[in-house]
Structure formats: structure tokens, C-alpha cells
C-alpha positions as CSV (number, residue, x, y, z in Angstrom):
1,X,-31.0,-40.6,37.4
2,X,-29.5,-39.0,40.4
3,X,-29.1,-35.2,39.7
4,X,-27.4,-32.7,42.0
5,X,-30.2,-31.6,43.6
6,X,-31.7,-35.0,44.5
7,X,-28.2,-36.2,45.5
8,X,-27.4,-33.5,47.8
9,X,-31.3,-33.0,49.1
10,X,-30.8,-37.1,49.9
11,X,-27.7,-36.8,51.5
12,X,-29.0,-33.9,53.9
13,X,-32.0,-35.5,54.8
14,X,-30.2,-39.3,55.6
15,X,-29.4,-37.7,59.0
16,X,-32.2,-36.0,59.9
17,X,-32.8,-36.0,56.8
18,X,-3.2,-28.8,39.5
19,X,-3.3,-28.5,38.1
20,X,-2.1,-26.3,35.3
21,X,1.1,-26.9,34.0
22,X,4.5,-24.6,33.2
23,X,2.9,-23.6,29.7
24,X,0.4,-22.3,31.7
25,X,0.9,-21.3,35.1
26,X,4.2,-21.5,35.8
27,X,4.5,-19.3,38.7
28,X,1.6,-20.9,41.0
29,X,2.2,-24.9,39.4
30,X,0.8,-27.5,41.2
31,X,1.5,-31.3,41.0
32,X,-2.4,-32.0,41.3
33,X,-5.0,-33.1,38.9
34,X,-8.2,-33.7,41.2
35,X,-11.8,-34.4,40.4
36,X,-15.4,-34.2,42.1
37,X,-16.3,-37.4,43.7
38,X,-20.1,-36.8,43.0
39,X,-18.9,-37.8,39.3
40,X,-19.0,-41.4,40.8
41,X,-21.5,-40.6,43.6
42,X,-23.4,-43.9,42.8
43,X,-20.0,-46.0,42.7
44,X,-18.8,-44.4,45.8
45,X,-22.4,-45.2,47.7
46,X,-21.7,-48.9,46.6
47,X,-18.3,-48.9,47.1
48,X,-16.0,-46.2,48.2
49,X,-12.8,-47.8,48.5
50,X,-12.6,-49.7,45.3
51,X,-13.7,-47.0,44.0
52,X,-10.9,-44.5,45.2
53,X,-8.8,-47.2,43.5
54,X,-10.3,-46.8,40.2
55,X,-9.7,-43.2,40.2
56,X,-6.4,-43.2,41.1
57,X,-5.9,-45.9,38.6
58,X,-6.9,-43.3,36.1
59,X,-4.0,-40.9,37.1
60,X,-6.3,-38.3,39.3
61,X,-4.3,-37.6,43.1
62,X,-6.7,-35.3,44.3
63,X,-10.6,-35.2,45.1
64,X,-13.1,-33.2,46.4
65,X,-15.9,-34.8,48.5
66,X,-19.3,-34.4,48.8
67,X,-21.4,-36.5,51.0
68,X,-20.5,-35.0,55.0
69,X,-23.5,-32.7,55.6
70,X,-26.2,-35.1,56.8
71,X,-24.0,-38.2,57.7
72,X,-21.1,-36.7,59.1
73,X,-18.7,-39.2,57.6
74,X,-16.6,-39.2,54.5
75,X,-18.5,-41.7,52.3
76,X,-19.4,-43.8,55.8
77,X,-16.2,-44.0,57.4
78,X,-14.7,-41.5,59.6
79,X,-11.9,-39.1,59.0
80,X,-8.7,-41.2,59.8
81,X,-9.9,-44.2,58.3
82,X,-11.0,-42.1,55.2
83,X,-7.7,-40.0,55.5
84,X,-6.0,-43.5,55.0
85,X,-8.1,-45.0,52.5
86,X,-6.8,-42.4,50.6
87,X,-3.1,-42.3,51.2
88,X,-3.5,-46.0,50.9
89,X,-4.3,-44.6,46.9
90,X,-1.6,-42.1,46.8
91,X,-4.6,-39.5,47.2
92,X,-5.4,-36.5,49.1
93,X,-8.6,-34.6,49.2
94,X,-7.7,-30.8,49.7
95,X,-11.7,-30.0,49.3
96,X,-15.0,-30.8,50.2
97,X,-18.7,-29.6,49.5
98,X,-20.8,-28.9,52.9
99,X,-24.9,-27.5,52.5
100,X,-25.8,-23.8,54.2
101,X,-28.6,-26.0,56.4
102,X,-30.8,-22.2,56.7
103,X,-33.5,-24.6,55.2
104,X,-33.5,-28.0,57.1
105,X,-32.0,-26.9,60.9
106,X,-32.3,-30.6,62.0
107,X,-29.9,-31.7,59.3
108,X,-25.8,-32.0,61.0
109,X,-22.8,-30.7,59.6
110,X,-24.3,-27.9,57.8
111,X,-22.9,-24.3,58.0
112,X,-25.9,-24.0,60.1
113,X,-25.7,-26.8,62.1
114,X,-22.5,-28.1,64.1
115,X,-20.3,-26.9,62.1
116,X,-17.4,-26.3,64.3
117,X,-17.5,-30.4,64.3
118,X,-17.5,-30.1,60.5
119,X,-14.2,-27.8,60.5
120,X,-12.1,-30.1,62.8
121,X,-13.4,-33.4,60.7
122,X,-12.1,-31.7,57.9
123,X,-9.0,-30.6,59.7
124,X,-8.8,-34.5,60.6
125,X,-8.5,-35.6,57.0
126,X,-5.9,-32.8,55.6
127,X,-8.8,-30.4,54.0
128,X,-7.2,-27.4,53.0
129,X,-10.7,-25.4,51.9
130,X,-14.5,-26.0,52.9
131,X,-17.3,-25.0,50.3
132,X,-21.0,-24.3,50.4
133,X,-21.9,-26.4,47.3
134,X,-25.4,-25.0,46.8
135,X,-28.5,-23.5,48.0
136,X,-31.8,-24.5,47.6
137,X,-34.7,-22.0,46.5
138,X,-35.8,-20.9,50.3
139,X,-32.3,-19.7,50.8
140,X,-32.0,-18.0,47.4
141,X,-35.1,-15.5,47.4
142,X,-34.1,-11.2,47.3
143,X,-30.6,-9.6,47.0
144,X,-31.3,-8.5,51.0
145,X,-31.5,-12.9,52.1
146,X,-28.1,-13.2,49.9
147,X,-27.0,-9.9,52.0
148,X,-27.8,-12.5,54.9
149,X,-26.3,-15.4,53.7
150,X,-23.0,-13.3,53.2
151,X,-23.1,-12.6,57.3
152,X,-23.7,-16.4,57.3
153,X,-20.7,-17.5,54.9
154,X,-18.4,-14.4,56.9
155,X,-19.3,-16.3,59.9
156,X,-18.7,-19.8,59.0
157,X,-15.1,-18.5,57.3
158,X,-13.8,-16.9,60.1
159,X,-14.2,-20.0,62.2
160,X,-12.5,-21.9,59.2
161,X,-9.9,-20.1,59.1
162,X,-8.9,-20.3,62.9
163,X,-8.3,-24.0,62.0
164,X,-6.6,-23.1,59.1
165,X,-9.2,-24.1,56.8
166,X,-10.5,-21.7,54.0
167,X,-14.0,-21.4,53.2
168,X,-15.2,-20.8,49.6
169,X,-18.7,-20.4,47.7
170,X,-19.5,-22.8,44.7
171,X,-21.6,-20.9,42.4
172,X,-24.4,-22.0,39.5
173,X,-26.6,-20.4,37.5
174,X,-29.1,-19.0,39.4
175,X,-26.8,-16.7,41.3
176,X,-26.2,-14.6,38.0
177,X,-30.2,-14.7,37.6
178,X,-30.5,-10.4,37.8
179,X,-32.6,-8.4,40.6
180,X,-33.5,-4.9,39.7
181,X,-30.7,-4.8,37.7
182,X,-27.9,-6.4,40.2
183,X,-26.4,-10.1,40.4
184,X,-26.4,-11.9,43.5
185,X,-23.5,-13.3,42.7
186,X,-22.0,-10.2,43.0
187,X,-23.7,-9.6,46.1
188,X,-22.0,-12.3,47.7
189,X,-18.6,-11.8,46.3
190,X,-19.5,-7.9,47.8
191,X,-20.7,-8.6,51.2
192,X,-18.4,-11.3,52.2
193,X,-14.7,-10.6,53.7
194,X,-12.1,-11.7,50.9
195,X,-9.7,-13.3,53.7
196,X,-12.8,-15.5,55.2
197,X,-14.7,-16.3,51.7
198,X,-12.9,-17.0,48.3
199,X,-15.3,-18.9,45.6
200,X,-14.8,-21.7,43.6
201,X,-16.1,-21.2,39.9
202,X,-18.3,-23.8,38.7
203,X,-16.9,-23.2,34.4
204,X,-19.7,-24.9,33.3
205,X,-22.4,-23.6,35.3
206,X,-20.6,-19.6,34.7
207,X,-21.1,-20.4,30.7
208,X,-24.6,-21.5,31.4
209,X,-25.6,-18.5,32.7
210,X,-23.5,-16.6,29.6
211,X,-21.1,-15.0,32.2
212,X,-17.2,-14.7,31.5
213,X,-14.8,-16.0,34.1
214,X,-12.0,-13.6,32.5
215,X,-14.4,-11.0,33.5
216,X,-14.9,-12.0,36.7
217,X,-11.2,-12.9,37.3
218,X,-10.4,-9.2,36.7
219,X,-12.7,-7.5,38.7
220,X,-12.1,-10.0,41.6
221,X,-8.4,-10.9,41.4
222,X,-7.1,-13.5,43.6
223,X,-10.9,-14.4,44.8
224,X,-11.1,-17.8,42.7
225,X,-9.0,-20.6,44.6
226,X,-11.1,-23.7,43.4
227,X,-12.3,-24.3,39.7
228,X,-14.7,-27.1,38.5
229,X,-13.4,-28.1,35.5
230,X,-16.9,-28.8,33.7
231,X,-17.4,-28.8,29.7
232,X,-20.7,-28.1,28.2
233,X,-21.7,-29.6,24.7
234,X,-22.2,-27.8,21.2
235,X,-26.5,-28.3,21.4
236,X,-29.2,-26.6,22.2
237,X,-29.8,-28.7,25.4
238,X,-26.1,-27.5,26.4
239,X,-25.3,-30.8,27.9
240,X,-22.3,-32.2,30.3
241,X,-19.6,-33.8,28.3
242,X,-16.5,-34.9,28.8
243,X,-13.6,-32.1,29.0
244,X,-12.6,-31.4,25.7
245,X,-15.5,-32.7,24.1
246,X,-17.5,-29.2,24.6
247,X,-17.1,-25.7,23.8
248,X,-15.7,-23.9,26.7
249,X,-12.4,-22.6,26.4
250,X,-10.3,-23.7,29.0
251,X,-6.4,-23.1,27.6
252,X,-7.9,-19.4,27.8
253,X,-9.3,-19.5,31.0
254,X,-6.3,-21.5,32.1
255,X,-4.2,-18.6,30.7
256,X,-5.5,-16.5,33.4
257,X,-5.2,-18.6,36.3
258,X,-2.9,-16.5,37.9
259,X,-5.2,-13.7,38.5
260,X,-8.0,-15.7,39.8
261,X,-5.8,-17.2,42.6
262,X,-6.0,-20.5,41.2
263,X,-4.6,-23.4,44.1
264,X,-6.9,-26.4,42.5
265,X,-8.6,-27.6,40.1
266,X,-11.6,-30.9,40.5
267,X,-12.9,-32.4,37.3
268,X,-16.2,-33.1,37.2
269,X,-19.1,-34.0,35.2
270,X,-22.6,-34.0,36.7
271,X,-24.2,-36.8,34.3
272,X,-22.3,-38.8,32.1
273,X,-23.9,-40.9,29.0
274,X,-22.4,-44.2,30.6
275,X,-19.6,-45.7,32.8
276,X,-18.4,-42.3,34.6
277,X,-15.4,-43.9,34.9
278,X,-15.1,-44.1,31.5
279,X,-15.7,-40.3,30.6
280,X,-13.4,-39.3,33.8
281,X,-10.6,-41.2,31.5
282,X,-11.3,-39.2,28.2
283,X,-11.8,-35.7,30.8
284,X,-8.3,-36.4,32.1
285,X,-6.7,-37.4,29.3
286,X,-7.4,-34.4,27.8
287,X,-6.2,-32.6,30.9
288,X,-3.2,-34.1,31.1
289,X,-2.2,-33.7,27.2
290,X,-3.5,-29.6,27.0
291,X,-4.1,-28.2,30.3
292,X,-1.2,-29.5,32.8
């Protein structure tokens, strides 16, 4: 089973190793449904184009990609013949999810490592926002190395945004793990520049770690660009499942999108009991009847 962690640890090391509808959202409505292409990360390694065409077959128009740091490439191919493999699909990908690199230097197109290259790749293919997707345990440690990765993600942001990119911070459960009695997930929100870092809330993962996105919506308004779209089973094991299938609430969380700064929303579903095709259907299905 490929996980996350192995996924994106593989993927680093290869080189050196919306939206919501008018019920909704009226005000900031988007045409968009998009999902997370690491849903079909195995697919996409075998065959990215027919893939694109299955999930744009399914009715999804926008994706977020996940495979640059350590190859460079969008799923092997560079960023005009990926920009029109997917306008050959009627899709655009407005997002993508890059490593901090703090703990493999050798590893390209990290924050850490020639990322200026990463920025005007993702200029290249019409990428409106650039996300950190994760960091691995040497770059989580005390509140004072997140105070350090802040300086990092400020840094990064600000030359984003000179190509008119935006950078944002995928969160998941660890960040709301407590320190003498503060979250580092509030230390990054805190120490990074609001103009040069926005976030994209992980649903799932924020439920997982028993934290309340209306919460965090109002204390941060406007901060929350991105959402994964993410639902969690009713067991103890609090599995993935298909949207709609689970127990987080998303017409209320939708009901608030406005105040988080909501631009787009990627489906996405880490491990899937079959076809991930298949589940991708019944997740936007759903999302097309109750959320758009």
C-alpha cells in the first residue's frame, strides 16, 4: 500500500532521491470541482494521460498535483506538454504540493532547493497557488524550528508571489500536537506574513486531530484559500471514505466558506477500499448533488 509518507518520501528521493455553489457561497462561486491527483497516484505513475481522461470523464475540471519535488516534471512530462495534456481534457490544475527539502538538501524542487525553477514551472502550467504538503519528523521538532520554518515559508512566499503565485501550508495532525501548552499550527499561521502564506485545511486531517475549522476560520479570516475535501468514517479506526460516506460536516463548513477565503476546493481520499476511480465517482457525486 502506498501511503502519503512513502509516496512523497519516494518521490523526493527519485531525484536525488469550486466549488461551492449559490446555496452556499454565492458571493465567491466558482465553476470548479477539483481533486488531489495522489488519489490515483498509482494510475497516474502508470499512466498519466489516460488517466487525466478518466477524471475528467467523471466530471472533475480541476486538480492539484503532487509528484514535482524530486523529478521536476509534472507526472514525467514537462510543463507545456502537461499544460496541454490537460486542456486537451478540458482541465486546469490551479495547485500543486512541493516538500520543504530542510531534511534531504540534495533532493530538487524543494522550498529548499531550486525553487525559483519550481515557481516559473508552475507559472509555466497556469498554477495559481504552491503548497508545502508536509513535513517529515526532523523538520517538525520545538515550537522555536516551526518559528524557523515560518522564516522559511515567508521566504519561499514572497518569491511566489513576485510571479504571481500564492504560497500556502497544508496542514495534518501533528501540527495541532500541543507544546507547553501552544499549537504549532498556530505558530505557523502566527509567524508567517498573511499576504506571502495562506493555508490550505486538510478537513480530514483538522477532525483527526479534534480541531474545528469554524474555529479556526474565525480567528483567521480570509487565511484558508485551499480546502481538501476529505471524509473520515464512523469507527474507531476513523478511516478515509468516500465524501459523504463519513461524519464530517461539510454543508456546515461549506456555510462558512466565505470567511475562510475559500478560492478552491481538491477532493481527495488518501486510501480507498478499491478502484479509486470508483470512490472519486461516489465523492463527487455527492459533491455535485449537496455541496456545489
Amino acid at each position: 500500500m502506498v501511503t502519503r509518507r512513502s509516496f512523497l518520501k519516494t518521490t523526493a528521493v527519485a531525484s536525488a532521491g469550486l466549488l461551492v455553489g449559490p446555496s452556499l457561497f454565492a458571493k465567491s462561486k466558482s465553476d470548479y470541482i477539483g481533486v488531489q491527483l495522489y488519489t490515483v497516484r498509482e494510475l497516474m505513475a502508470k499512466d498519466p494521460v489516460a488517466t487525466l481522461a478518466q477524471v475528467a470523464k467523471i466530471g472533475f475540471n480541476s486538480v492539484e498535483g503532487a509528484t514535482y519535488t524530486g523529478t521536476q516534471t509534472f507526472y514525467g512530462m514537462a510543463p507545456a506538454a502537461f499544460k496541454k495534456v490537460l486542456s486537451d481534457n478540458g482541465l486546469v490544475m490551479f495547485s500543486g504540493h512541493y516538500l520543504l527539502g530542510e531534511s534531504m538538501p540534495d533532493t530538487k524542487g524543494t522550498i529548499s532547493n531550486e525553487w525559483q525553477k519550481a515557481v516559473d514551472d508552475a507559472a509555466a502550467v497556469g498554477m495559481k497557488y504552491m503548497v508545502c504538503a508536509f513535513l517529515f519528523e526532523p523538520e517538525r521538532g520545538t515550537l522555536d524550528h516551526y518559528k524557523q520554518t515560518a522564516d522559511k515559508l515567508n521566504q519561499a512566499g514572497e518569491i511566489a508571489k513576485k510571479a504571481g503565485l500564492q504560497l500556502c501550508y497544508h496542514n495534518h495532525a501533528f501540527e495541532f500536537d500541543a507544546q507547553d501548552g501552544k499549537l504549532p499550527y498556530d505558530v505557523l499561521l502566527t509567524n508567517t506574513d498573511a499576504a506571502l502564506v495562506k493555508m490550505e485545511l486538510d478537513l480530514y486531517w483538522t477532525y483527526k486531530a479534534k480541531q474545528n475549522p469554524m474555529a479556526l476560520f474565525s480567528k483567521n479570516p480570509g487565511r484558508f484559500p485551499l480546502w481538501h475535501v476529505k471524509d473520515m468514517d464512523n469507527t474507531p479506526k476513523q478511516d478515509f471514505t468516500e465524501v459523504g460516506n463519513g461524519v464530517i460536516p461539510f454543508k456546515e463548513i461549506f456555510a462558512h466558506a466565505k470567511e475562510a477565503g475559500l478560492k478552491y476546493f481538491f477532493n481527495e481520499q488518501d486510501q480507498t477500499p478499491g478502484d479509486p476511480l470508483v470512490s472519486m465517482q461516489k465523492s463527487y457525486s455527492y459533491i455535485k448533488k449537496n455541496l456545489v
